[in-house]
C-alpha positions in Angstrom: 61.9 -34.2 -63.9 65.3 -33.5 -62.6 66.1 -29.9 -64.0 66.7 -27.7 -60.9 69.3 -28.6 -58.6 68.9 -32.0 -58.7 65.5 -32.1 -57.4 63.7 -34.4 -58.6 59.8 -33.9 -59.1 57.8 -37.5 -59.4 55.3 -36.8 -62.3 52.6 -38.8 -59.8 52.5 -35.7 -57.4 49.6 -34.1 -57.2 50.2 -29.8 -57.6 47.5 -28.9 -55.5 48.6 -30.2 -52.5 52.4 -29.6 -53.2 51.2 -25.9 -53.5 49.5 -26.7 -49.7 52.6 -28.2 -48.5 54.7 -24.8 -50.1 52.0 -22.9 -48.4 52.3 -24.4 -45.2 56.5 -24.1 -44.9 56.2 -20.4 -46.4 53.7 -19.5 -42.6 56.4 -21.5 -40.7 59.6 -19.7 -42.0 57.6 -16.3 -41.7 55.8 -16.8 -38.7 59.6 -17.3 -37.0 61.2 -14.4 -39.2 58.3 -12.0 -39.3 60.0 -9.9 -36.3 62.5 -8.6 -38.6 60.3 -6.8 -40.3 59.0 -5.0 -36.9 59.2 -1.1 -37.6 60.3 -1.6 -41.2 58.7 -0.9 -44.6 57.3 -4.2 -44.5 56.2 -4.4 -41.4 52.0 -4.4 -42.2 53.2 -8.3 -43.4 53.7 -9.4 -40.5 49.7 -8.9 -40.0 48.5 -11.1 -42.8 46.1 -13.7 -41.2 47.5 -16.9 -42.5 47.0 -20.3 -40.8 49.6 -22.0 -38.9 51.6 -24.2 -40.6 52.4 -27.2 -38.9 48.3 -27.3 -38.9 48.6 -28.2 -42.4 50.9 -30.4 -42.5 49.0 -32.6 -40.0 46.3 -32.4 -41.9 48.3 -33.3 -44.7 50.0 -36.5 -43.1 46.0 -37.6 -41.8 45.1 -37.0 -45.3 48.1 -39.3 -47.4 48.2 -42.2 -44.7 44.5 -42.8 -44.3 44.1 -42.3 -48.0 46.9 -45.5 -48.7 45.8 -47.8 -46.0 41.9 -47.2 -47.2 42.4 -48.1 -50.3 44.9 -50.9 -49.4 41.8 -52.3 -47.0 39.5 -51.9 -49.5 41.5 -54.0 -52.3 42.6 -56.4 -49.4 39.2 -57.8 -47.8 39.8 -55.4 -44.8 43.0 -57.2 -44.4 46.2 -55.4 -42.9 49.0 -58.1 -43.1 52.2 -58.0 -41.2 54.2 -57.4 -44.4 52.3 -53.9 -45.2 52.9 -52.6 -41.4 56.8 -53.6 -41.0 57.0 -51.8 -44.8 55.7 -48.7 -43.6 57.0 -48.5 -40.7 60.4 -49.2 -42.5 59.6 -46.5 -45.3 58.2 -43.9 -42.4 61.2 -44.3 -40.5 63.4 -43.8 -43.6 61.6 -40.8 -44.5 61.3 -38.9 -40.8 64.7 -40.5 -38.7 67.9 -39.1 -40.9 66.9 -35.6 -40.8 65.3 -35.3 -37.3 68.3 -37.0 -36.1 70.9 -35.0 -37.8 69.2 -31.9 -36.7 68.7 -33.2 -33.0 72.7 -33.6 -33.2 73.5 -30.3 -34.4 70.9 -28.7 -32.1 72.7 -30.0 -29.0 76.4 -29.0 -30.6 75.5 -25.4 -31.2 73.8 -25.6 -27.3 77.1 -27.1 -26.0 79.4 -24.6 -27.8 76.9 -21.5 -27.1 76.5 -21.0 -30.5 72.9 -20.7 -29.5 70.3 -20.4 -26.2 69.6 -23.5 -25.2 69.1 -26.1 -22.1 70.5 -29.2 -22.8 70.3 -30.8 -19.0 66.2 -29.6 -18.4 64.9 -32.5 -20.9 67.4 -35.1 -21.7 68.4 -36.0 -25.2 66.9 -39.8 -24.9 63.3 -38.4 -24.9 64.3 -36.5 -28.2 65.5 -39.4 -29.8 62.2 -41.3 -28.7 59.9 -39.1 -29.6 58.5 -38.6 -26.0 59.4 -34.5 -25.0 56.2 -33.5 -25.3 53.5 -36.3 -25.0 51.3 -35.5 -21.8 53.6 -32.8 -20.7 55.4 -29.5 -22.4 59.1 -28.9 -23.3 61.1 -25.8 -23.8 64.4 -24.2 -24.3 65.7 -26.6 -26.8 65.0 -28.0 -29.7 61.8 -26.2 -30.4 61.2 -27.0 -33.6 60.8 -31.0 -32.9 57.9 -30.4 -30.9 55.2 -31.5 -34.2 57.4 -35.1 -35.2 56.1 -36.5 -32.2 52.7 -35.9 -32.9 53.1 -37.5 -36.3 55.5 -40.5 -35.2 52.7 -41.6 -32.9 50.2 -41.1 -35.4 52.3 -43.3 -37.4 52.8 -45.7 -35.0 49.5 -46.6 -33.7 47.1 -45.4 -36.5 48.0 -49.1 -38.5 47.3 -51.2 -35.6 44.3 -49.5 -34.4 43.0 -50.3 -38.3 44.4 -54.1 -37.7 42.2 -54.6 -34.2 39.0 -52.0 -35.7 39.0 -54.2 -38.7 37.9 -57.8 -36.9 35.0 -55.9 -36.3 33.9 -54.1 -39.2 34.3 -52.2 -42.1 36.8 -49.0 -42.4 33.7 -47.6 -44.2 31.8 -47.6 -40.8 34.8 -47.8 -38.5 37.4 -44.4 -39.4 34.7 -41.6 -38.5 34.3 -43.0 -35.0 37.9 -43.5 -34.5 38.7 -39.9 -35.9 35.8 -38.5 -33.5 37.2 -40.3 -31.0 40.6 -38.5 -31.2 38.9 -34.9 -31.5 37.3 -35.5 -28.1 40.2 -37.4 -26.5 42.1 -33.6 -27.5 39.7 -31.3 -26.6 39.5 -33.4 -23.1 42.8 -33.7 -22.4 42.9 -29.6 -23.5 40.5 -28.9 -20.7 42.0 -31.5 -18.0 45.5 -29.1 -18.3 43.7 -25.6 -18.9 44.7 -24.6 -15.3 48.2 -24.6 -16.3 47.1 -22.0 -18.8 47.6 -18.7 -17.5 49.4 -16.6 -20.2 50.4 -17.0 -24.1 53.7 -19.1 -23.2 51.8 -22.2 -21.3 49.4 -22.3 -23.6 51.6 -22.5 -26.3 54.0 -25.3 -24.8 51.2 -26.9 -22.7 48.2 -27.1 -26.0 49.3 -26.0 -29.3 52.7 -27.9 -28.4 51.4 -31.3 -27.1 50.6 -34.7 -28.6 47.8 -35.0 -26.3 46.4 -32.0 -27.6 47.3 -31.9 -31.6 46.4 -35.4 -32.4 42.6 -34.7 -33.2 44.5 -32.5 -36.5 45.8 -35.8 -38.1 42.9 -37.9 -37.8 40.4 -34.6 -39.0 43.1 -35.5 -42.2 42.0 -38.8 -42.1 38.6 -38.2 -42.1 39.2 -36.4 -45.2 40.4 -39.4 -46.8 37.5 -41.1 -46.2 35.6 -38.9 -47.4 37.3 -38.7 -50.6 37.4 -42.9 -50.5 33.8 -43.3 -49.9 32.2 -40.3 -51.5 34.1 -39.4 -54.5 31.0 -37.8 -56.7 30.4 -35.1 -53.8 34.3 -34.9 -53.0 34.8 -33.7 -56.4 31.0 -31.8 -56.6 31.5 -29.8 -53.1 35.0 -28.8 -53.8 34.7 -25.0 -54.5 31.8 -25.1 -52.1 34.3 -26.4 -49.2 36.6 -24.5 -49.9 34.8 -21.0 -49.2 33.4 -22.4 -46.1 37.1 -23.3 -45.3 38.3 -19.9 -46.0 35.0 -18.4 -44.3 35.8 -20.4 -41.2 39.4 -19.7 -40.8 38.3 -15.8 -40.7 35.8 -16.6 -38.3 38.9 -18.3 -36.5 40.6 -14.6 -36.8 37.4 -12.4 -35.8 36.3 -14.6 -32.8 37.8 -13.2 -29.5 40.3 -15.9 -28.2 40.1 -15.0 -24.6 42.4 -16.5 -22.5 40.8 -19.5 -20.6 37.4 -19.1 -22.2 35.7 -22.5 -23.3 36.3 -21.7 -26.9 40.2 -20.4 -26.8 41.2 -23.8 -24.4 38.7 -26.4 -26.0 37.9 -25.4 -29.7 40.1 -23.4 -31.2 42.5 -25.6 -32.4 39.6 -27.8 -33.5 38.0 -25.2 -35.8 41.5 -24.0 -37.2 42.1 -27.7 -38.5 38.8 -28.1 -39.9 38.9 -24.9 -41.9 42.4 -26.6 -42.9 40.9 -29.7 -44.3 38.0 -28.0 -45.8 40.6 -26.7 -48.8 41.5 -30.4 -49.5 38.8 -31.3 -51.4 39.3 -28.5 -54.4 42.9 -28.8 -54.2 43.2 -32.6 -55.3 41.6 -31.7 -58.1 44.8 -29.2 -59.7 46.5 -32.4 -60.5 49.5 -30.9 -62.5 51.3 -27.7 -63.5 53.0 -26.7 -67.0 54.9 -23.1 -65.7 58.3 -22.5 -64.0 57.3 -20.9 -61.2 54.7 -24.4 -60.7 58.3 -26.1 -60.9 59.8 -24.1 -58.3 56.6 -24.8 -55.7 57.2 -28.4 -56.2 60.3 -28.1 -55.4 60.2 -26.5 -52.3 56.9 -28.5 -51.6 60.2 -31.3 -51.4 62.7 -29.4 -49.5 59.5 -28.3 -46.7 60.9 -30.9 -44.2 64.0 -29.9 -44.2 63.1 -26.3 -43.8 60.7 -27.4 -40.9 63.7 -28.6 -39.4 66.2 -25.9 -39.9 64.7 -22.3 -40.1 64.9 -21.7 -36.5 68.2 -22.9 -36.1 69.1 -20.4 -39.0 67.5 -17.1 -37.6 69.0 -18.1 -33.6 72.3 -18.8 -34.8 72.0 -15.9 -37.5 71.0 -13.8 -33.7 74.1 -14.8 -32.2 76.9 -14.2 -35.0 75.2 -11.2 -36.4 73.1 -9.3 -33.8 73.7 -5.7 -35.1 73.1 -6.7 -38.8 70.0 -8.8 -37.8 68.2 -5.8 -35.3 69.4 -2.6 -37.8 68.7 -4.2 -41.3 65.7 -6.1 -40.9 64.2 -5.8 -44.4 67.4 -7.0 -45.8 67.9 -9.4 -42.9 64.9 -10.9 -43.6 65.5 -11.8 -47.3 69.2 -13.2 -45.9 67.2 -15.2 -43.5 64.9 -16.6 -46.2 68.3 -17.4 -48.6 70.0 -19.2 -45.6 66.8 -20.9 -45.0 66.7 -22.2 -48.4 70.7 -22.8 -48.6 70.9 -24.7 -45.8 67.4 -26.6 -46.3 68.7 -27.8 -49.5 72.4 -29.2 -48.8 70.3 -31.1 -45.8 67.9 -33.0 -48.4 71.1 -33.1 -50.8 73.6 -35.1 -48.1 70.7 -36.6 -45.7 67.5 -36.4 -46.6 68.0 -38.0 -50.4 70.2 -40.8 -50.1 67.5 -42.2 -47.2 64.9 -41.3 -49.5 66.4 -43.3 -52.3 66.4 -46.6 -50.1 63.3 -45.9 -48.8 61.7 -46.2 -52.4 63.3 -49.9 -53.0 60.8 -50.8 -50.2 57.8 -51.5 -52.0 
């Protein structure tokens, strides 16, 4: 379908989890513009308990990747071949490089012009362009919004080789849980080997909700989902309203339980928990495999243009700060549905000039 601003809409997508991926850009755009609306009309919004975002999107990327390279084991003898790694490597890198690149660039223009805050000099650029800011160790003051690619490059990286080595030995059927359980304790340790850094909302922000270290465990609790799906496809679809309510019943646990700073449960299992409540919608939402309204159309749509607004809302409402201060602290209600036009403006002309043509080569790769 190609009907709306030339954005196209691939007939194969599933509309459940293109209404998951909306969902998901709609609590990053308002978690970062929800201050306008402080002392406004609309200011009880800005209370709504909804998840973080970039939660499910890892969830998401666990969930597509292990679901592709489980089936292509299973109709393969357990075989991973060279070919099918160097392809999606090429395809991943086609899909993730042009925009995170483009955006890194104009991050450190509007920096070197004081367009907007940032520190160029405190974190070079290099470790940007490699993916390794925020590994083991936090970053701040510029180019905040990167800080989730790394989690999922590396994910990407290594998750196809680690199925390559596991797979001499056995069966991804018996293999994936203990490699996913693996990676939810290797998080939760390395959460409690830093806590002592931990001592108010900022270093635990930049120092666990903002490390690969520590937000790994979300993409494989996605791939666990997949295998679940692979391996038990009668209960997948039988429990799916069940697992859902538990997912929404454990999410507002997640927003009734205390999260005391440096308590065993705020440092270790949080972040745990609020992923797994995450993936517990997964199973009902596979199952809404299409749409036949408009307003279906336009969630696909911006289902596609999510990266791209991943990338660019915060550079929208900081340099939005900086050339219209007065307009953005007086008029927040309308400053807020500005924000959320520029968003989208700027979003699309990104996936028109980058993001597409990249996306268009990356599809001959088969």
């Amino acid at each position: 379908m190609k009907n709306f601003l030339s954005i196209e809409v691939d007939r194969k997508r599933v509309f459940g989890l293109d209404l998951l991926r909306a969902f998901a850009i709609f609590c990053v755009v308002q978690g970062h513009g929800e201050r306008l609306l402080y002392d406004t009309a609309l200011d009880r919004f800005t209370d709504l308990p909804v998840p973080h975002g970039v939660d499910i999107f890892f969830i998401m990327s666990g969930f597509l990747i292990g679901k592709s390279f489980i089936s292509y084991l299973e109709s393969h003898n357990n075989r991973l071949g060279r070919q099918k790694i160097l392809t999606f490597y090429a395809r991943t890198a086609l899909r993730i490089l042009p925009n995170y690149l483009f955006i890194l660039l104009v991050n450190y223009l509007l920096v070197h012009y004081q367009v907007i805050v940032g520190n160029t000099k405190a974190f070079p650029i290099w470790r940007f362009a490699t993916f390794t800011q925020n590994l083991f160790t936090p970053f701040w003051d510029f180019y905040w919004e990167s800080w989730s690619l790394p989690v999922q490059w590396w994910f990407y990286i290594f998750f196809p080789l680690f199925l390559v080595l596991l797979s001499r030995f056995a069966q991804p059927k018996k293999y994936i849980p203990w490699l996913c359980l693996f990676f939810v304790v290797f998080s939760i340790t390395f959460r409690l080997s830093v806590a002592d850094h931990v001592t108010n909302r900022f270093s635990y922000d930049v120092w666990m909700r903002k490390t690969v270290a520590s937000r790994i465990e979300n993409i494989y609790i996605g791939v666990l989902a997949a295998w679940l799906m692979h391996y038990f496809p009668k209960q997948w679809k039988r429990y799916g309203i069940l697992c859902f309510i538990l997912g929404i019943a454990l999410f507002a646990a997640t927003r009734i339980i205390p999260r005391n700073l440096g308590s065993f449960y705020h440092n270790a299992v949080y972040l745990t928990i609020s992923a797994l409540s995450v993936g517990l919608w997964v199973p009902l939402l596979t199952r809404w495999k299409s749409y036949k309204t408009a307003v279906g159309g336009f969630i696909s749509r911006i289902s596609i243009l999510s990266y791209a607004m991943f990338l660019t809302n915060s550079l929208v409402i900081l340099t939005m700060d900086t050339v219209c201060p007065q307009f953005m602290h007086h008029h927040g209600v309308l400053a807020y549905g500005v924000y959320w036009i520029v968003v989208l403006a700027v979003s699309y002309l990104l996936h028109i000039l980058v993001e597409k043509p990249f996306v268009q080569l990356r599809e001959r790769i088969k």
